[in-house]
BAFI-3210 file (N, C-alpha, C; in Angstrom, 3 decimals, decimal comma, padded with zeros to 6 digits):
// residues 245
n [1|2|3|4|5|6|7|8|9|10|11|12|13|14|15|16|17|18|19|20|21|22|23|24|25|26|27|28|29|30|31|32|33|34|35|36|37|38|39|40|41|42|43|44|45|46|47|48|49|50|51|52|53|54|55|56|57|58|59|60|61|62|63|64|65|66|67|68|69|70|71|72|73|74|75|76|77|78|79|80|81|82|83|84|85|86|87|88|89|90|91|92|93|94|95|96|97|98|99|100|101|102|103|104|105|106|107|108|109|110|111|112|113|114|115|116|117|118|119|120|121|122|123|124|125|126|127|128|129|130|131|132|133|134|135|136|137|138|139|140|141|142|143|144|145|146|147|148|149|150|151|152|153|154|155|156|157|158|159|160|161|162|163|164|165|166|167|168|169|170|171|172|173|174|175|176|177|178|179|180|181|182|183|184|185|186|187|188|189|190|191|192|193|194|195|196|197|198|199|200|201|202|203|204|205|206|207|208|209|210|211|212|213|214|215|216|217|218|219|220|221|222|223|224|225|226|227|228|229|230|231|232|233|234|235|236|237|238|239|240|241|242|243|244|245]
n.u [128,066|127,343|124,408|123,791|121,215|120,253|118,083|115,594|113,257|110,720|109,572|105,891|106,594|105,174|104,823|105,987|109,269|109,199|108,472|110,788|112,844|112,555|112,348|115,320|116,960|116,448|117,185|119,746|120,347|118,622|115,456|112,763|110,208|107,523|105,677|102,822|100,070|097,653|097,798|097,360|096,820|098,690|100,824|100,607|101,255|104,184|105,278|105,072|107,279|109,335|109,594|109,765|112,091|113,527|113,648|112,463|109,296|107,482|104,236|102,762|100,520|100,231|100,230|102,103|102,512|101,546|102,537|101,650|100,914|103,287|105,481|103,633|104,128|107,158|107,802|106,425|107,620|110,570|109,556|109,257|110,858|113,466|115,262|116,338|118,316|118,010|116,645|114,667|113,118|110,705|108,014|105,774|103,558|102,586|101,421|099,596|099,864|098,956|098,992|097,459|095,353|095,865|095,404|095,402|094,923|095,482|098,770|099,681|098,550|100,669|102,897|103,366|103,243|105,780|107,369|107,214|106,595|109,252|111,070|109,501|109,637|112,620|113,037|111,498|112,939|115,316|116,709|117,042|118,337|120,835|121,368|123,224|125,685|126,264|124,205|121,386|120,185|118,042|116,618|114,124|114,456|114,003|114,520|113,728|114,140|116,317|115,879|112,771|110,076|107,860|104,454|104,181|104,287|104,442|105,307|107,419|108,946|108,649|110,329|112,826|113,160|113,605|115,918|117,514|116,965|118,453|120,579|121,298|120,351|122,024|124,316|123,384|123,065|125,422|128,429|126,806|124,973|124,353|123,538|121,920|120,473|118,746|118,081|115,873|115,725|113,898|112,401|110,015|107,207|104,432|101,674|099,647|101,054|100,984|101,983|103,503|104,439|105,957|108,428|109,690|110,444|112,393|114,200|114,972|117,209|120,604|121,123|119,114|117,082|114,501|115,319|115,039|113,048|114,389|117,433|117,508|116,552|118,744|121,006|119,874|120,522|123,520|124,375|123,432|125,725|127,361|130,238|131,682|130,195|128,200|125,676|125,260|123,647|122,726|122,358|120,071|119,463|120,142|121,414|119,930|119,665|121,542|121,162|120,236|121,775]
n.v [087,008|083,601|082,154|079,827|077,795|080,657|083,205|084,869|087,554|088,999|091,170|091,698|089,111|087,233|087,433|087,900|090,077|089,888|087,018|085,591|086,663|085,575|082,917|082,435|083,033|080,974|078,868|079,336|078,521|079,535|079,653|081,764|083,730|084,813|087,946|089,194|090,477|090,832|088,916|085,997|083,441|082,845|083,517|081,302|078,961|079,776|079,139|076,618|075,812|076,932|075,063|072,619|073,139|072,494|073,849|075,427|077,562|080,391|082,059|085,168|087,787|090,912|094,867|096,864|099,530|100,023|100,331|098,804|096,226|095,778|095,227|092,619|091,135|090,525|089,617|087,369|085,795|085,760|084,375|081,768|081,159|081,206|083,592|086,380|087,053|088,633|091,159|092,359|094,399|094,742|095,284|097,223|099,361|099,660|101,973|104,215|107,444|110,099|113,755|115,644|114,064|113,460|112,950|113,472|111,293|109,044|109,981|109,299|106,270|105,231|106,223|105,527|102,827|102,515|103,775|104,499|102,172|100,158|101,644|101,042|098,344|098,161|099,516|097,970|094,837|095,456|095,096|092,651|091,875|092,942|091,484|089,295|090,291|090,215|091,140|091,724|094,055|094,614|096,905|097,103|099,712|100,913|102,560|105,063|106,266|107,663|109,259|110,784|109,202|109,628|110,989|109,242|110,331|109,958|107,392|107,685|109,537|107,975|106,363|107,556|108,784|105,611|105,202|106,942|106,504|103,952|104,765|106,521|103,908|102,583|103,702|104,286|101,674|100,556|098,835|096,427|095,821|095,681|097,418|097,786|098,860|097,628|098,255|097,465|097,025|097,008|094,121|092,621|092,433|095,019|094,521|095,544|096,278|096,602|094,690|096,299|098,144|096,348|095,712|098,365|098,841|097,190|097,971|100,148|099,762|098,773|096,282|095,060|093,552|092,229|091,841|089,304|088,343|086,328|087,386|089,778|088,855|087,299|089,536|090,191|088,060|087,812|090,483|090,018|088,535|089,373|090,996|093,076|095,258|098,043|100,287|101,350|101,437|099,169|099,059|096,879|096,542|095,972|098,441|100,550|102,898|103,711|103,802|105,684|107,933]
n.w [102,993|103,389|102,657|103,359|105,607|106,640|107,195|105,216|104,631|102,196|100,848|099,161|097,715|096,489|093,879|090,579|090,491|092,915|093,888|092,383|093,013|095,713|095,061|094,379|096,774|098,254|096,826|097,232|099,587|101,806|104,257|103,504|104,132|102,354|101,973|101,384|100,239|098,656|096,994|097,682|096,753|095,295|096,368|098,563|096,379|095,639|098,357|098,479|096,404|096,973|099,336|098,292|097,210|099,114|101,465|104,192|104,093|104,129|104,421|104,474|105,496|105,163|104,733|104,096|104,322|106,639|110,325|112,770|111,156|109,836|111,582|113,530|111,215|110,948|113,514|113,323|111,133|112,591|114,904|113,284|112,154|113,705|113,365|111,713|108,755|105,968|104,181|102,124|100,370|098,086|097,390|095,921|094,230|090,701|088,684|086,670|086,362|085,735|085,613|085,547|086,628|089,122|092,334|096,117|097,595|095,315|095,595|098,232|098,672|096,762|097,563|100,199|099,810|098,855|099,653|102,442|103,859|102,830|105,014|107,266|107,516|107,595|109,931|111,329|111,387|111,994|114,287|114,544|112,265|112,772|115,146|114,556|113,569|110,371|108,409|105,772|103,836|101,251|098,367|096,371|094,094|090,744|087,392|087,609|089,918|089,117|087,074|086,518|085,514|083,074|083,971|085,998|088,554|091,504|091,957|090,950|092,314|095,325|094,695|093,922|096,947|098,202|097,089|098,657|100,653|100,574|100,877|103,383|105,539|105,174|106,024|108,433|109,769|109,750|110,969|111,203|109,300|105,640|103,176|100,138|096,954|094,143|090,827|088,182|084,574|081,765|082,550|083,116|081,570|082,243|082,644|080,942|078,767|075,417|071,885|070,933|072,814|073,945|072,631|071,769|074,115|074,460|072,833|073,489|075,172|075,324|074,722|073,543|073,840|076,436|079,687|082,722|085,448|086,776|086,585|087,837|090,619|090,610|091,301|093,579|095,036|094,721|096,030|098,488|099,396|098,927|100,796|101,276|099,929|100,269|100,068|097,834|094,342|091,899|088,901|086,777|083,864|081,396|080,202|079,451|080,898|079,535|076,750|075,163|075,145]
ca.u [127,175|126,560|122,915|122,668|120,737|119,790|116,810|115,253|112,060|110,880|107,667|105,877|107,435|104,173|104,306|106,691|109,756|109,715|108,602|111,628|113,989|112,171|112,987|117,014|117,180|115,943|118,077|121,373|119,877|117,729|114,438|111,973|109,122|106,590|104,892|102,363|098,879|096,197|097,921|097,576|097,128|100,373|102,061|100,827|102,277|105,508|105,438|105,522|107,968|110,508|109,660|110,296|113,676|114,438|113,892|110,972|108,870|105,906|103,253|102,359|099,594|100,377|099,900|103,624|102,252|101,018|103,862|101,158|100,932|104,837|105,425|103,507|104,928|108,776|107,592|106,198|109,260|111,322|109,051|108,858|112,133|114,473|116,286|116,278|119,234|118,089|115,314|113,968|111,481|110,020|106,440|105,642|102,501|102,797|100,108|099,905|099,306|098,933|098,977|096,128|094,304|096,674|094,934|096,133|094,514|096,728|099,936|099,594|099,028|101,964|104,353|103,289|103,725|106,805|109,010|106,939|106,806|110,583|111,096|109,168|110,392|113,355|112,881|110,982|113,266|116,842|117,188|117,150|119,535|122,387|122,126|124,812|127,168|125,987|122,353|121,445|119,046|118,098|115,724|114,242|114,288|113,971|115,298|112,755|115,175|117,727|115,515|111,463|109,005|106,649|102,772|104,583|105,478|104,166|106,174|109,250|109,303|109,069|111,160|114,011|113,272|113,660|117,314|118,063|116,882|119,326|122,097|120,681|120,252|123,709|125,150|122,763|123,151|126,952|128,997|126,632|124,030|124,715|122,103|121,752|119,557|118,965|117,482|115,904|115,372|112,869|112,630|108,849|106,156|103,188|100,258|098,263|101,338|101,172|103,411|104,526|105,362|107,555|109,356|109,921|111,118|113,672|114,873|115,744|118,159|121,865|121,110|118,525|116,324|114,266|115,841|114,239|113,123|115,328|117,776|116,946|117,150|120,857|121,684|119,640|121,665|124,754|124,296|123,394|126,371|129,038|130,356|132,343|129,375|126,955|125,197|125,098|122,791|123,035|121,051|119,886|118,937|120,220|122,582|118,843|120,174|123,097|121,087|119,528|122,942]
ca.v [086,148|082,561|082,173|078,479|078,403|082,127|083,687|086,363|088,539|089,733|091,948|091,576|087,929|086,326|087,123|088,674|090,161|089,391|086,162|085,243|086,625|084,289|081,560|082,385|082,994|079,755|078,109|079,852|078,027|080,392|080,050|082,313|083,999|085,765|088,421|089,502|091,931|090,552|087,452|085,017|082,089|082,504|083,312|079,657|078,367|080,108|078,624|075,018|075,847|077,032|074,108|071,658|072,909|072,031|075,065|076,250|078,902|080,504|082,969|085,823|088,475|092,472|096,016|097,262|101,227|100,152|099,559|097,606|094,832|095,315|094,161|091,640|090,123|090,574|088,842|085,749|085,808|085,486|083,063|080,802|080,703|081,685|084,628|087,018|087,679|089,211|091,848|092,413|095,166|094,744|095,281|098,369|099,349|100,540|102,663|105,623|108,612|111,718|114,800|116,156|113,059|112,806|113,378|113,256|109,602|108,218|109,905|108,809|104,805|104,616|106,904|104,915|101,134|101,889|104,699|104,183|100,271|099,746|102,509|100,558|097,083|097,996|099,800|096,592|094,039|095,729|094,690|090,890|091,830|093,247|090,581|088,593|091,443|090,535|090,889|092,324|094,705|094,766|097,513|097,304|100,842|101,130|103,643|106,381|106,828|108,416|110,016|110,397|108,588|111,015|110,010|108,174|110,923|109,234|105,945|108,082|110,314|107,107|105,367|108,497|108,737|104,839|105,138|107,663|105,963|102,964|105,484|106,612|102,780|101,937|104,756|104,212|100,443|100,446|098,051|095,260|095,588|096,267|098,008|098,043|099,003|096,964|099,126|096,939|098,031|096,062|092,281|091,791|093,889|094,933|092,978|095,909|096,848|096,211|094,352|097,580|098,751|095,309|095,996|099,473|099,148|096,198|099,276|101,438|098,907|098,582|094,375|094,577|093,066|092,488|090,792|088,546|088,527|085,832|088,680|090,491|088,047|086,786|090,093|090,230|086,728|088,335|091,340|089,746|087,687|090,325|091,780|094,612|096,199|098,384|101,560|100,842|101,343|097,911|098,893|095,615|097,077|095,829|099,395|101,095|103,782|104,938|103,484|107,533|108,900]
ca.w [103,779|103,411|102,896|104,219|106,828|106,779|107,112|104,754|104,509|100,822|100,579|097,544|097,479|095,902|092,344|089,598|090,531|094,374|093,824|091,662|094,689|097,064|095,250|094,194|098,153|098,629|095,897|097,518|100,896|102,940|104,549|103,172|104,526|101,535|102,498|100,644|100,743|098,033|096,421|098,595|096,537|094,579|097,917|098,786|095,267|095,852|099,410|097,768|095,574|098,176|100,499|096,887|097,163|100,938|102,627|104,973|104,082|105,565|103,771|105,856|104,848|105,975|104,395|104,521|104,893|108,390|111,055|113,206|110,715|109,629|113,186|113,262|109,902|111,576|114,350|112,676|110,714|113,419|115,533|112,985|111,600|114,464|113,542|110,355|108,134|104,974|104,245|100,081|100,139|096,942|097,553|095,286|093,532|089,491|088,297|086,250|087,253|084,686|085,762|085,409|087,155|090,760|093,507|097,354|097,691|094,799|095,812|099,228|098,566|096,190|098,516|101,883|100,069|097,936|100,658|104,182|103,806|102,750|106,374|108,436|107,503|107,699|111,547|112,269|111,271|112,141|115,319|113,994|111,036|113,103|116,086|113,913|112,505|109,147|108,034|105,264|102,838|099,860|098,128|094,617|092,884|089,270|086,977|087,770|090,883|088,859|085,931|086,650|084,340|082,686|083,898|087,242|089,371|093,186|091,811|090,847|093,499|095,895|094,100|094,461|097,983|098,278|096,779|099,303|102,381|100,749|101,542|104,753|106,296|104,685|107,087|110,265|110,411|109,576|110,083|111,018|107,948|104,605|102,278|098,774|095,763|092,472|089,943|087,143|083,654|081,276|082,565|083,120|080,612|082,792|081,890|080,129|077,644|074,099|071,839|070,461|073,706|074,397|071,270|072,305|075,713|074,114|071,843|074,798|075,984|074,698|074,398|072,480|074,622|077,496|080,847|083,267|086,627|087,438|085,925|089,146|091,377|091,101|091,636|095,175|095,859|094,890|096,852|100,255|099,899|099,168|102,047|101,127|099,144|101,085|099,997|096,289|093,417|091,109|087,585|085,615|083,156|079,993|079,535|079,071|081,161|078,941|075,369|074,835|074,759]
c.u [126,916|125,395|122,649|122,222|120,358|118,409|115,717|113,384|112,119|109,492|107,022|106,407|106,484|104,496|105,665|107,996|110,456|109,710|110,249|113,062|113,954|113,065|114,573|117,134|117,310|116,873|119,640|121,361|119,553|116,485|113,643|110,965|108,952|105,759|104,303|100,758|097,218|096,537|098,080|097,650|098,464|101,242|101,873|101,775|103,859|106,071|106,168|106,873|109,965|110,811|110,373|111,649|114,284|114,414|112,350|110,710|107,327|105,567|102,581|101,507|100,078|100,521|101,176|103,282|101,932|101,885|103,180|101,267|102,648|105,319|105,341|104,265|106,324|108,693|107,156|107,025|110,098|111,141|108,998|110,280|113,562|115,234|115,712|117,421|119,159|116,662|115,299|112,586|111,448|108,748|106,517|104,302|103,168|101,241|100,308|098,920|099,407|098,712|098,014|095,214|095,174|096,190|095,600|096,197|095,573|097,972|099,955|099,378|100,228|102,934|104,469|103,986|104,965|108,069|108,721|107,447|107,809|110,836|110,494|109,379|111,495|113,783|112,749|112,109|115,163|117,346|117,623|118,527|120,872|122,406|123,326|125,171|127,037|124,679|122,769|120,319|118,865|116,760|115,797|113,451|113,908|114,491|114,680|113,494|116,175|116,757|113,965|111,331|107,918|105,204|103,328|104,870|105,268|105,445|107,722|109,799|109,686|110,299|112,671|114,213|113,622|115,825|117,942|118,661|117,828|120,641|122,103|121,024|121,622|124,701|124,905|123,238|124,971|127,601|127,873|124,983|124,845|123,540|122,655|120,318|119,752|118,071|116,952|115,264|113,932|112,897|111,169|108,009|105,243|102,117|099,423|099,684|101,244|102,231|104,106|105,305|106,178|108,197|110,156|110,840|112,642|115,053|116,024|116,912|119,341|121,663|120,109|117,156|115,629|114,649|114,646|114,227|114,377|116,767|117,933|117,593|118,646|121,575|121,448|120,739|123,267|125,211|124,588|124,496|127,573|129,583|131,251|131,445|128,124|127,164|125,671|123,875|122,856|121,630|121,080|119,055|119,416|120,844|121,358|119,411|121,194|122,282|120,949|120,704|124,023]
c.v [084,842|082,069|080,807|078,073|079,810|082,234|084,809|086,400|088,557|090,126|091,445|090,134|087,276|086,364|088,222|088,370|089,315|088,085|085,519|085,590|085,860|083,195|081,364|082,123|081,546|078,540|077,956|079,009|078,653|079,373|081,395|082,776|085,177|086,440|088,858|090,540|091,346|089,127|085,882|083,726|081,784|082,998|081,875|078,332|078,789|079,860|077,410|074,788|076,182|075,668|072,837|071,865|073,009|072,977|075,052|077,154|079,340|082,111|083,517|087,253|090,102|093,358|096,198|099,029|100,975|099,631|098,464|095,820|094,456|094,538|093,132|090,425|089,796|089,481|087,531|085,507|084,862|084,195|081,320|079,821|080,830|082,599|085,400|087,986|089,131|090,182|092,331|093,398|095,626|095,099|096,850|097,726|100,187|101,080|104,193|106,604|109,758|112,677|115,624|115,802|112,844|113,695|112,641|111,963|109,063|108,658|109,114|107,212|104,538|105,480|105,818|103,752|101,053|102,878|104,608|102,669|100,055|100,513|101,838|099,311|097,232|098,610|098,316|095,329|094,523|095,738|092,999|091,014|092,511|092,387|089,743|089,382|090,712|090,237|092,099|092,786|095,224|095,624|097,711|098,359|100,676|102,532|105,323|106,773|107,826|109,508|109,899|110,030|109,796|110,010|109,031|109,039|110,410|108,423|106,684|108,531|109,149|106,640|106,147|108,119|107,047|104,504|106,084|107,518|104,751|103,779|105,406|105,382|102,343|102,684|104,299|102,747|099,878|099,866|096,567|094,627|096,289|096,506|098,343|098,031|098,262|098,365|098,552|097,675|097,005|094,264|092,001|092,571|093,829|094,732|093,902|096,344|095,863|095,312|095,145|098,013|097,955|095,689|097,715|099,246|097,916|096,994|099,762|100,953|098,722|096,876|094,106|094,345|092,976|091,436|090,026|088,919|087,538|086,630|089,224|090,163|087,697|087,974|090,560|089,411|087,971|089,773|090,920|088,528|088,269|091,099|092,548|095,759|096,775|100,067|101,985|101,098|100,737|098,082|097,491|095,637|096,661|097,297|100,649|102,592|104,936|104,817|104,927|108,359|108,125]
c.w [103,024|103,705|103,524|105,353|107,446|106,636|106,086|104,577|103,228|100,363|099,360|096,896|096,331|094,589|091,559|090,012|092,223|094,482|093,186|092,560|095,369|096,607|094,796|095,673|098,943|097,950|096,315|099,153|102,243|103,421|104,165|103,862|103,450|102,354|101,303|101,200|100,489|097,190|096,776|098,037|095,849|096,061|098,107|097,452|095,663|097,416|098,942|097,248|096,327|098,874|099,237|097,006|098,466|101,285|102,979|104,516|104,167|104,873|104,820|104,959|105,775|104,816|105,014|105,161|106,021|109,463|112,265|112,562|110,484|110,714|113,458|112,238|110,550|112,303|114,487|112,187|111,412|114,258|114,817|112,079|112,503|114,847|111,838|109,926|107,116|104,718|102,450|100,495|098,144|096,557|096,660|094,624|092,061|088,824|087,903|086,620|086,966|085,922|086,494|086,459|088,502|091,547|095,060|097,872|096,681|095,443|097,243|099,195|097,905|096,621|099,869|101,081|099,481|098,986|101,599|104,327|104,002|104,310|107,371|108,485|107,963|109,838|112,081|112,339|111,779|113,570|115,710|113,337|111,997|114,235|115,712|113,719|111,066|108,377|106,369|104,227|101,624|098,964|096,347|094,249|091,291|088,677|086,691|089,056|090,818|088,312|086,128|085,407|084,180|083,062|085,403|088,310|091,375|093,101|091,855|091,796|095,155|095,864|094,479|095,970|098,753|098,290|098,375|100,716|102,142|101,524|103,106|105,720|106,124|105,797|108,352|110,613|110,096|110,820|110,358|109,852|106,863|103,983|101,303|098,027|094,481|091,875|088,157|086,130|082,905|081,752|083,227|082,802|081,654|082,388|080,785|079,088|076,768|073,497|071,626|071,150|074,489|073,847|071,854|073,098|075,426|073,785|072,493|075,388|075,177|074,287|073,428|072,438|075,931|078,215|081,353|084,927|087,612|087,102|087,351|090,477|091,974|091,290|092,943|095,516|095,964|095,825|098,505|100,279|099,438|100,193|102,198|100,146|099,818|100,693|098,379|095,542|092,120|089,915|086,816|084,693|081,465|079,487|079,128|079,564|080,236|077,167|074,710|073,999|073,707]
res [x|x|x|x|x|x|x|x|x|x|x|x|x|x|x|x|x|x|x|x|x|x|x|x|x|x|x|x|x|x|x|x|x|x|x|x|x|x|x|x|x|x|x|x|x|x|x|x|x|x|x|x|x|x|x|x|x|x|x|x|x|x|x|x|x|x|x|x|x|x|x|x|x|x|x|x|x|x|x|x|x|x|x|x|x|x|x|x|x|x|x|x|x|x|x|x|x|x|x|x|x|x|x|x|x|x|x|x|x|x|x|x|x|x|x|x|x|x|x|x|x|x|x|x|x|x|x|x|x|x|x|x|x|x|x|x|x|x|x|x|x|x|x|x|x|x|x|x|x|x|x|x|x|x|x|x|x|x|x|x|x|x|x|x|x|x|x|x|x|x|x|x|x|x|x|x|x|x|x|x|x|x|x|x|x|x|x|x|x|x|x|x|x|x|x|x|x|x|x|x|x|x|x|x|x|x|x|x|x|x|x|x|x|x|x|x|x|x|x|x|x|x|x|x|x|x|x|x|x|x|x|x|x|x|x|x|x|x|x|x|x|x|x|x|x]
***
């Protein structure tokens, strides 16, 4: 796919990882639309920042666990941009979650926004993405997909079931979507770790080091613009995966 002039979606767009999709998308020559939940003013920064580099893009507020608002969001989307190529569910919550301490309320917000959400975006919006014969989706896993995280098990267990439904959508919407998974490894510390536990998590990695979100990114671009690759799981991980063994 030739993104210029394309359209894409990307949950979670406002800040971090999704943000840093928005704006490759935008760089490769999309239109954008951020969606976002609670960050609204960096959705409006990362609006700017899109529009700075010649493209439209339009900040839209929805709760992905609820297919009322998903809806809605699609539908502004669409209205405001014409059509919709590309879909980025990124939106995930991280939060730990011992053992001991998981109750039905936590699993249930971080199952709905990280395996309902990506399921109902992708319902909502896949009647856009295959009107051309080539739309396409892009879902960011992490490497608790393959191998749970100890102290994560909502996130992992999502996160599995996330990979699964890439297969799944890769099958159902065949041949005129393609679906893929990135799976990134260290490329943005979460705000409460340590330095110890940067250093650490560098360790774990065959490079040495930790990646970047733009890291991430060029491998969304490159994804939604290969078109013999659908129903994939793309680790960027810095080799973290294999460093153990």
């Amino acid at each position: 796919m030739n993104l210029s002039g394309k359209a894409a979606l990307v949950t979670g767009g406002a800040v971090r990882v999704g943000k840093a999709i928005a704006l490759a998308l935008a760089a490769a020559g999309a239109d954008v639309v951020i969606n976002y939940h609670s960050s609204a003013d960096a959705a409006i920064e990362t609006v700017a920042e899109i529009e700075a580099l010649g493209r439209r893009a339009l900040a839209v507020k929805a709760d992905v666990s609820q297919g009322n608002q998903v809806q809605t969001l699609v539908d502004a989307a669409v209205r405001q941009l014409g059509r919709l190529d590309v879909l980025v569910n990124s939106a995930s919550l991280w939060r730990r979650t011992p053992w001991a301490e998981l109750d039905e309320a936590a699993w249930d917000q971080l199952v709905d926004i990280a395996l309902k959400g990506p399921f109902l975006c992708a319902r909502a919006a896949a009647p856009h993405l295959t009107a051309h014969g080539d739309g396409a989706i892009v879902n960011i896993v992490d490497l608790s997909a393959i191998i749970p995280f100890r102290n994560y098990l909502p996130h992992s267990a999502a996160k599995a079931g996330l990979l699964n439904l890439t297969y799944s959508l890769a099958m159902e919407l065949a041949p005129a979507v393609r679906v893929n998974a990135i799976a990134p490894g260290p490329v943005l510390p979460p705000p409460e770790y340590t330095e110890q536990q940067v250093q650490a998590a560098a360790r774990r990695t065959l490079i040495g080091r930790w990646g970047t979100a733009e890291d991430v990114a060029q491998a969304a671009v490159f994804l939604t613009q290969a078109p013999y690759i659908t129903g994939v799981i793309l680790p960027v991980d810095g080799g973290e995966r294999l460093a153990g063994r």
